[in-house]
Backbone as XML, in Angstrom:
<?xml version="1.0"?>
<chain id="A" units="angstrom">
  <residue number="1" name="UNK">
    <atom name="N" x="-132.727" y="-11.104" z="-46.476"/>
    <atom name="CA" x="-131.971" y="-12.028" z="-45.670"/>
    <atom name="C" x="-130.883" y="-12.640" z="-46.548"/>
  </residue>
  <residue number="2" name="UNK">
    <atom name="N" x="-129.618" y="-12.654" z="-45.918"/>
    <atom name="CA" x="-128.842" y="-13.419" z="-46.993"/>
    <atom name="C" x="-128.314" y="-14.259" z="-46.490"/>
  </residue>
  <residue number="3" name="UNK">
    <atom name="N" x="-128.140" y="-15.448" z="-47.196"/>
    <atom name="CA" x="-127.267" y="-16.893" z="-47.147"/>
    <atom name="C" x="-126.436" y="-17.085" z="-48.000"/>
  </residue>
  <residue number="4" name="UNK">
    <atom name="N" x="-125.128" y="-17.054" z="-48.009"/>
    <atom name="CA" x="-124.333" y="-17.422" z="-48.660"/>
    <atom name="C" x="-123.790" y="-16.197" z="-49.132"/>
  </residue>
  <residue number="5" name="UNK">
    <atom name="N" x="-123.801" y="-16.389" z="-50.559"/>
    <atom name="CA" x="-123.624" y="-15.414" z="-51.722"/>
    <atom name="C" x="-125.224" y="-15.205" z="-52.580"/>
  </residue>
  <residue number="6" name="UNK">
    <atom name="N" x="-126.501" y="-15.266" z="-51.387"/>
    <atom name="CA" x="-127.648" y="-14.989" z="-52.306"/>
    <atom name="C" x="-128.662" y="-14.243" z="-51.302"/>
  </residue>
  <residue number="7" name="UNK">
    <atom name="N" x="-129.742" y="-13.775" z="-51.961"/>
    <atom name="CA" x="-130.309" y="-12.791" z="-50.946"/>
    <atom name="C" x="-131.786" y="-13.771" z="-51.034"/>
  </residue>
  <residue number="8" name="UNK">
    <atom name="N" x="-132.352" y="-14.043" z="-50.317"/>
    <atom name="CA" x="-133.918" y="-14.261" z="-50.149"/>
    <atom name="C" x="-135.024" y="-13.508" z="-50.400"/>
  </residue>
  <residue number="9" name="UNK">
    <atom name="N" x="-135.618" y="-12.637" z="-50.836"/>
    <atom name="CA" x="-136.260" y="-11.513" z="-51.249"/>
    <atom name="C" x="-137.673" y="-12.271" z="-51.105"/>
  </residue>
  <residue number="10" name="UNK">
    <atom name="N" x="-138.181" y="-11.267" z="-49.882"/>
    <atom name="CA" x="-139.580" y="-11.538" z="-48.922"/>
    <atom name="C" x="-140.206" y="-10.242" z="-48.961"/>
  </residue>
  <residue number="11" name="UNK">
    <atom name="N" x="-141.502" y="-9.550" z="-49.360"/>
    <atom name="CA" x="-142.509" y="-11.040" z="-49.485"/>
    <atom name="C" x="-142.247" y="-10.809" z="-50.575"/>
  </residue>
  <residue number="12" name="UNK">
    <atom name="N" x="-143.234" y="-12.251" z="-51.880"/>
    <atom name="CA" x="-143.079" y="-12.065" z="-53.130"/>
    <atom name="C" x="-144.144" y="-11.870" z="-53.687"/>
  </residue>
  <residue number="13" name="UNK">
    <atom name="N" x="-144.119" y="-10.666" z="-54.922"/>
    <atom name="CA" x="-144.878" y="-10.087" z="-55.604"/>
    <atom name="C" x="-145.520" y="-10.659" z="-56.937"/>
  </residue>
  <residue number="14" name="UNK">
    <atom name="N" x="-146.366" y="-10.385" z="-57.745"/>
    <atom name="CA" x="-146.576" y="-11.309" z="-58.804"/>
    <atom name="C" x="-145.767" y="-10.345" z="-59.699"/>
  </residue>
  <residue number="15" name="UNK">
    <atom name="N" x="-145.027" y="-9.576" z="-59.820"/>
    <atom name="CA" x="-144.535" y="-9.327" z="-60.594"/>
    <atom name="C" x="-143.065" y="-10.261" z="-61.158"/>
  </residue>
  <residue number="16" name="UNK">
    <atom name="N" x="-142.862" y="-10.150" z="-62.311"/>
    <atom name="CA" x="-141.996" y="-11.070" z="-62.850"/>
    <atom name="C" x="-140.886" y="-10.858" z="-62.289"/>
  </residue>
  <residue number="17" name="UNK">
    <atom name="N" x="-139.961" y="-11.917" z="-61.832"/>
    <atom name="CA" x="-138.487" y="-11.879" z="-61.407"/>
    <atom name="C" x="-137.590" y="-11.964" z="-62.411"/>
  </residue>
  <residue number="18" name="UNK">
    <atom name="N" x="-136.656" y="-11.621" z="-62.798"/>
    <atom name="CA" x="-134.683" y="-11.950" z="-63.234"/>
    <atom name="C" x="-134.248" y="-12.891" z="-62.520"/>
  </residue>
  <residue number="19" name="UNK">
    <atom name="N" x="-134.936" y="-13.004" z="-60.939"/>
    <atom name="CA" x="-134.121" y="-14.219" z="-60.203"/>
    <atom name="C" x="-134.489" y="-15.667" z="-60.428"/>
  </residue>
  <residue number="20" name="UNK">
    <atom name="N" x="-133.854" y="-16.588" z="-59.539"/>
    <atom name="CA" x="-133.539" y="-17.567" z="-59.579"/>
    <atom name="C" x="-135.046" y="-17.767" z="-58.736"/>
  </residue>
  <residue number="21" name="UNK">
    <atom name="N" x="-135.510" y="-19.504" z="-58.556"/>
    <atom name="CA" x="-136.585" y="-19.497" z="-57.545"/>
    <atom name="C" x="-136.083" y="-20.898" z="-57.049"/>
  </residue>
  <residue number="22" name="UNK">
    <atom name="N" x="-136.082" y="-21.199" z="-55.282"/>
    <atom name="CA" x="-135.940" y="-22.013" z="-54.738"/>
    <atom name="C" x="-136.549" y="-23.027" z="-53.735"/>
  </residue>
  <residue number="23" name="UNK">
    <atom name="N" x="-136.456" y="-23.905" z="-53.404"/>
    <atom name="CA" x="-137.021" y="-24.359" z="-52.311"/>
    <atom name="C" x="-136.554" y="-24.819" z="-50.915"/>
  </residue>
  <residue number="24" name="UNK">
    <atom name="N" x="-137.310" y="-23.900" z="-49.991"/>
    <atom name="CA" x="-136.286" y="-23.793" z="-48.882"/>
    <atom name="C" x="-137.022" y="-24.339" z="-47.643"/>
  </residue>
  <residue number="25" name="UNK">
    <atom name="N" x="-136.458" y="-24.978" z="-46.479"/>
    <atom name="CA" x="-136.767" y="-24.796" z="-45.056"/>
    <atom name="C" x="-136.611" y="-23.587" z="-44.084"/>
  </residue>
  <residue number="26" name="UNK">
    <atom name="N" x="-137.183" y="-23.392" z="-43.683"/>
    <atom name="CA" x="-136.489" y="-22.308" z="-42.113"/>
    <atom name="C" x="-135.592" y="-22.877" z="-41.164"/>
  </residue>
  <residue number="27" name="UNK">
    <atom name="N" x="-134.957" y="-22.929" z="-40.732"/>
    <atom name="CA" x="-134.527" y="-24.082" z="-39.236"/>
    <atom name="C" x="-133.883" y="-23.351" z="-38.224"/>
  </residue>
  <residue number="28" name="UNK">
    <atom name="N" x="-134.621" y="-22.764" z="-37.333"/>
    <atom name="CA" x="-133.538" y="-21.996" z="-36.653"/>
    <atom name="C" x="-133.186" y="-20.810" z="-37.140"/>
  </residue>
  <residue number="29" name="UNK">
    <atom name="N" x="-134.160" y="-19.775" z="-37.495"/>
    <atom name="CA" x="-133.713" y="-18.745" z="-38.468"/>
    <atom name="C" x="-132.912" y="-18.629" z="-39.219"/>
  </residue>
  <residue number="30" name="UNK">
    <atom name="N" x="-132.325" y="-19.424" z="-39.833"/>
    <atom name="CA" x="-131.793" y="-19.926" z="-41.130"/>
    <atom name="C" x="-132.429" y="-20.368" z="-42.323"/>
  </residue>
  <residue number="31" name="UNK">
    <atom name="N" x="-132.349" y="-19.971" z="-43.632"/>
    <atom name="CA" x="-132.702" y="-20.705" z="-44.366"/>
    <atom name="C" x="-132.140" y="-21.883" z="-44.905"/>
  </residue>
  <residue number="32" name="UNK">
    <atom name="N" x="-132.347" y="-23.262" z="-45.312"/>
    <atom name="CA" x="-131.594" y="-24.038" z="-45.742"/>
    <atom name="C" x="-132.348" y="-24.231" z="-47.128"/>
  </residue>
  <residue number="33" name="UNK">
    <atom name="N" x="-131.536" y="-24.514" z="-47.879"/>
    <atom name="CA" x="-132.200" y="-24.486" z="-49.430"/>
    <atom name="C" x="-132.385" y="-26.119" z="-49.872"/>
  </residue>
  <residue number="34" name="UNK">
    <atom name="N" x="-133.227" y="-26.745" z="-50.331"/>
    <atom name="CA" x="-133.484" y="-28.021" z="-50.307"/>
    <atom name="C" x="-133.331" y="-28.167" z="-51.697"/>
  </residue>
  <residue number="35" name="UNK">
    <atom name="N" x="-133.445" y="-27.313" z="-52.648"/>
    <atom name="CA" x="-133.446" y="-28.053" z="-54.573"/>
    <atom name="C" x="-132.413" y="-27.197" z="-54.809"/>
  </residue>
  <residue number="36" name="UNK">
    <atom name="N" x="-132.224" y="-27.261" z="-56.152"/>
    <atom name="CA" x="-131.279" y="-26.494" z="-57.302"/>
    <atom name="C" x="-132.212" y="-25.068" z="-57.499"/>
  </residue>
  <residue number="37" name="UNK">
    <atom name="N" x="-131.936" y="-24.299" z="-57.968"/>
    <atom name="CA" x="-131.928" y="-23.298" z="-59.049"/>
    <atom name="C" x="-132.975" y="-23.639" z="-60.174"/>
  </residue>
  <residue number="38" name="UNK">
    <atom name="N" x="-134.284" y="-23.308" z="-60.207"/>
    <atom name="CA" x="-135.429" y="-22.892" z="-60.997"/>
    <atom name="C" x="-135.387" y="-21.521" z="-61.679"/>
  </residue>
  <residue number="39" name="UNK">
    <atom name="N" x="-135.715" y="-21.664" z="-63.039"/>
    <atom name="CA" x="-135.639" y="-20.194" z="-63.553"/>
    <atom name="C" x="-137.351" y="-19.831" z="-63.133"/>
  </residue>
  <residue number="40" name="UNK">
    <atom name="N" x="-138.401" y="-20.546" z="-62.991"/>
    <atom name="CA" x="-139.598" y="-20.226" z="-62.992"/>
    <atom name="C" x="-140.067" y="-20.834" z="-61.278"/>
  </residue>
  <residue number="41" name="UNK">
    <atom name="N" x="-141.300" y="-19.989" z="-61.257"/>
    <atom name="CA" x="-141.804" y="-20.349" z="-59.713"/>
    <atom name="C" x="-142.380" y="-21.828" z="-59.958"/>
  </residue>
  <residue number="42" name="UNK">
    <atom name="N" x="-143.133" y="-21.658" z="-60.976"/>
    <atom name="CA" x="-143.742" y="-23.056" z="-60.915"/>
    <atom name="C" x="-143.293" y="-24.489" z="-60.796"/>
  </residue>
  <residue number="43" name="UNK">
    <atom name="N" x="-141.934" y="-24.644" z="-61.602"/>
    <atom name="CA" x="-140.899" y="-25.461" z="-61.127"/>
    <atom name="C" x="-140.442" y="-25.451" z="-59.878"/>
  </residue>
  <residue number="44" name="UNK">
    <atom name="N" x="-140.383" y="-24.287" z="-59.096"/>
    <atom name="CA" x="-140.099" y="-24.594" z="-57.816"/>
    <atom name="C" x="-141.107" y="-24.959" z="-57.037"/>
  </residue>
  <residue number="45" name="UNK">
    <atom name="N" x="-142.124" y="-24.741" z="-57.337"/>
    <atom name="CA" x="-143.383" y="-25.257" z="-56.954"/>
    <atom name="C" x="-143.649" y="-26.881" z="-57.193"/>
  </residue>
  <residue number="46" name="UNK">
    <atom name="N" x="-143.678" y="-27.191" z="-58.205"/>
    <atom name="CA" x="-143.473" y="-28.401" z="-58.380"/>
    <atom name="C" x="-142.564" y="-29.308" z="-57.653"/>
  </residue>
  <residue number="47" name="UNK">
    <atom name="N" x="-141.352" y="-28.790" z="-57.510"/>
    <atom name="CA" x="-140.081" y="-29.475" z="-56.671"/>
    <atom name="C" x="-140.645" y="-29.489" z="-54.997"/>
  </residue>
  <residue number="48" name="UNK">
    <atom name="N" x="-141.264" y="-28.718" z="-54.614"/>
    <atom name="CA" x="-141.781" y="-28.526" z="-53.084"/>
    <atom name="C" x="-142.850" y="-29.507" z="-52.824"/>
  </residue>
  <residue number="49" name="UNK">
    <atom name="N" x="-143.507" y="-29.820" z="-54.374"/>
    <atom name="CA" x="-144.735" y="-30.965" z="-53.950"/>
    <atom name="C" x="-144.353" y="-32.174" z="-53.086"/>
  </residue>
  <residue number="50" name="UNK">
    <atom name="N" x="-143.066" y="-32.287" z="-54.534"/>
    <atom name="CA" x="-142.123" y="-33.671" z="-54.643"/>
    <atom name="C" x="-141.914" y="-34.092" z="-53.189"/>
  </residue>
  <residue number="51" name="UNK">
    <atom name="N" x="-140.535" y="-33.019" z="-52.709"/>
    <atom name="CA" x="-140.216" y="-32.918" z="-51.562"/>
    <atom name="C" x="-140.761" y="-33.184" z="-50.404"/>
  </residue>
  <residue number="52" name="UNK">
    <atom name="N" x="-142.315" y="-32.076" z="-50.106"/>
    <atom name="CA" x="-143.391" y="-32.398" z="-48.911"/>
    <atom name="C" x="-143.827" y="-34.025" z="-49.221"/>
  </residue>
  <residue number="53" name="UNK">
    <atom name="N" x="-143.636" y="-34.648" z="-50.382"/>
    <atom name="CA" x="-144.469" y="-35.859" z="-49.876"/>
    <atom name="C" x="-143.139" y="-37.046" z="-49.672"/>
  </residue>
  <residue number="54" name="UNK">
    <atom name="N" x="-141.898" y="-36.457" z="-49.641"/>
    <atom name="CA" x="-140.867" y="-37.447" z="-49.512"/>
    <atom name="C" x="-140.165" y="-37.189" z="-47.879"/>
  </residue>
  <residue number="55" name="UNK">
    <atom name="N" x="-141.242" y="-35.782" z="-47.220"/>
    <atom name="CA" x="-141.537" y="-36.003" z="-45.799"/>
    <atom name="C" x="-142.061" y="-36.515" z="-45.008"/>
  </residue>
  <residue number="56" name="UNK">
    <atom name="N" x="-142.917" y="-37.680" z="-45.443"/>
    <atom name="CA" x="-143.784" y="-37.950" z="-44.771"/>
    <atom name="C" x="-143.496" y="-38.473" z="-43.057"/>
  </residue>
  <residue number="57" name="UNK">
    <atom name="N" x="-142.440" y="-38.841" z="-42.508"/>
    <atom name="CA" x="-142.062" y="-39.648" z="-41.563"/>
    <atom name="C" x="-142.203" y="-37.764" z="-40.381"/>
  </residue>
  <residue number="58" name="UNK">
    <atom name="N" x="-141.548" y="-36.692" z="-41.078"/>
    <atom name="CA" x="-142.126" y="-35.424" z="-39.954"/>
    <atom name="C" x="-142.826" y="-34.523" z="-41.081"/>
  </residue>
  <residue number="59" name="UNK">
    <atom name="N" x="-143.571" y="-33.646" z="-40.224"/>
    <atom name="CA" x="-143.992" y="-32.667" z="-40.385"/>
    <atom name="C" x="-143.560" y="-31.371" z="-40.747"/>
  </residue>
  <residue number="60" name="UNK">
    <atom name="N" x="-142.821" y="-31.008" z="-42.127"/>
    <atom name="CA" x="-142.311" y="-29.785" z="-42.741"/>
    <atom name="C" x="-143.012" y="-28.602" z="-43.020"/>
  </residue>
  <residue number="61" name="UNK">
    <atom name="N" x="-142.240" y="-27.281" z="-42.724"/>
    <atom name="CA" x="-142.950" y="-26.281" z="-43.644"/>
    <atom name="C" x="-141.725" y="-26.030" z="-44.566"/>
  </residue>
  <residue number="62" name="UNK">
    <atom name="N" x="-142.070" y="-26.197" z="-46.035"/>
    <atom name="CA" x="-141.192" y="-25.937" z="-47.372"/>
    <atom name="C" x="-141.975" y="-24.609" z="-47.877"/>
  </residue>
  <residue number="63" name="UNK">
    <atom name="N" x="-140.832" y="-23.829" z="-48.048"/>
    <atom name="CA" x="-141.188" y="-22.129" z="-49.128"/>
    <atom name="C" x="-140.838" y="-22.462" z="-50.468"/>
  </residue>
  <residue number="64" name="UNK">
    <atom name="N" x="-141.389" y="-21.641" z="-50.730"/>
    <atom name="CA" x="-140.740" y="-21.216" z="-52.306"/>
    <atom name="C" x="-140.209" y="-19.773" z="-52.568"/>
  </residue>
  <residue number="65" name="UNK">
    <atom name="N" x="-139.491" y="-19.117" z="-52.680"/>
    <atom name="CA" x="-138.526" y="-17.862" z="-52.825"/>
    <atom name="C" x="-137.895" y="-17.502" z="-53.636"/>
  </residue>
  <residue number="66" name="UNK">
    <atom name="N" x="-137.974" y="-16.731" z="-54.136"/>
    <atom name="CA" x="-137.152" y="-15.990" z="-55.175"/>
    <atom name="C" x="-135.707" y="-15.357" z="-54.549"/>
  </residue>
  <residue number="67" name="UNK">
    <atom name="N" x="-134.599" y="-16.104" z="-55.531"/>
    <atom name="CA" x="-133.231" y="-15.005" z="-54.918"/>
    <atom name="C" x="-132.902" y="-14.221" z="-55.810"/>
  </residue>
  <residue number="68" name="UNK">
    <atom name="N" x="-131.838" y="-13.255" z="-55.544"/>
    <atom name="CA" x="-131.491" y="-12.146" z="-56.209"/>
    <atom name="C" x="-129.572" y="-12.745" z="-56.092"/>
  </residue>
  <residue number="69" name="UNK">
    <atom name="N" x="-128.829" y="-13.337" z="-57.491"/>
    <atom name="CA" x="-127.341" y="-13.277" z="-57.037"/>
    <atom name="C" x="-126.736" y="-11.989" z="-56.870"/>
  </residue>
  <residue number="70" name="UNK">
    <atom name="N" x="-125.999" y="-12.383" z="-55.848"/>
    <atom name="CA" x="-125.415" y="-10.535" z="-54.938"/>
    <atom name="C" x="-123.732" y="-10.255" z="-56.203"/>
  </residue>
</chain>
């Protein structure tokens, strides 16, 4: 799927990425990207904790994704 100038690369494997890792919403079959640019998943993982609990007022689903720059 691509947004922008970046590709979303679904599903994700445990194998190691080159890419970038992000944290995103769906909305409308769109992705919208909610953080910066993580070189590691776990940082983006971390950033999604942050995020889900600075939702509290609705109910989110936040990903975590690896992109590929095109």
């Amino acid at each position: 799927m691509t947004v922008g100038s970046y590709v979303i690369t679904l599903p994700m494997s445990a194998k190691r990425t080159k890419g970038r890792w992000v944290v995103y919403e769906r909305r409308n079959g769109e992705f919208i990207f909610l953080s910066r640019l993580f070189t590691t998943r776990a940082q983006a993982e971390k950033e999604r904790d942050k995020l889900e609990a600075a939702f509290t007022y609705k109910k989110v689903s936040l990903g975590v994704g690896a992109i590929a720059k095109k």
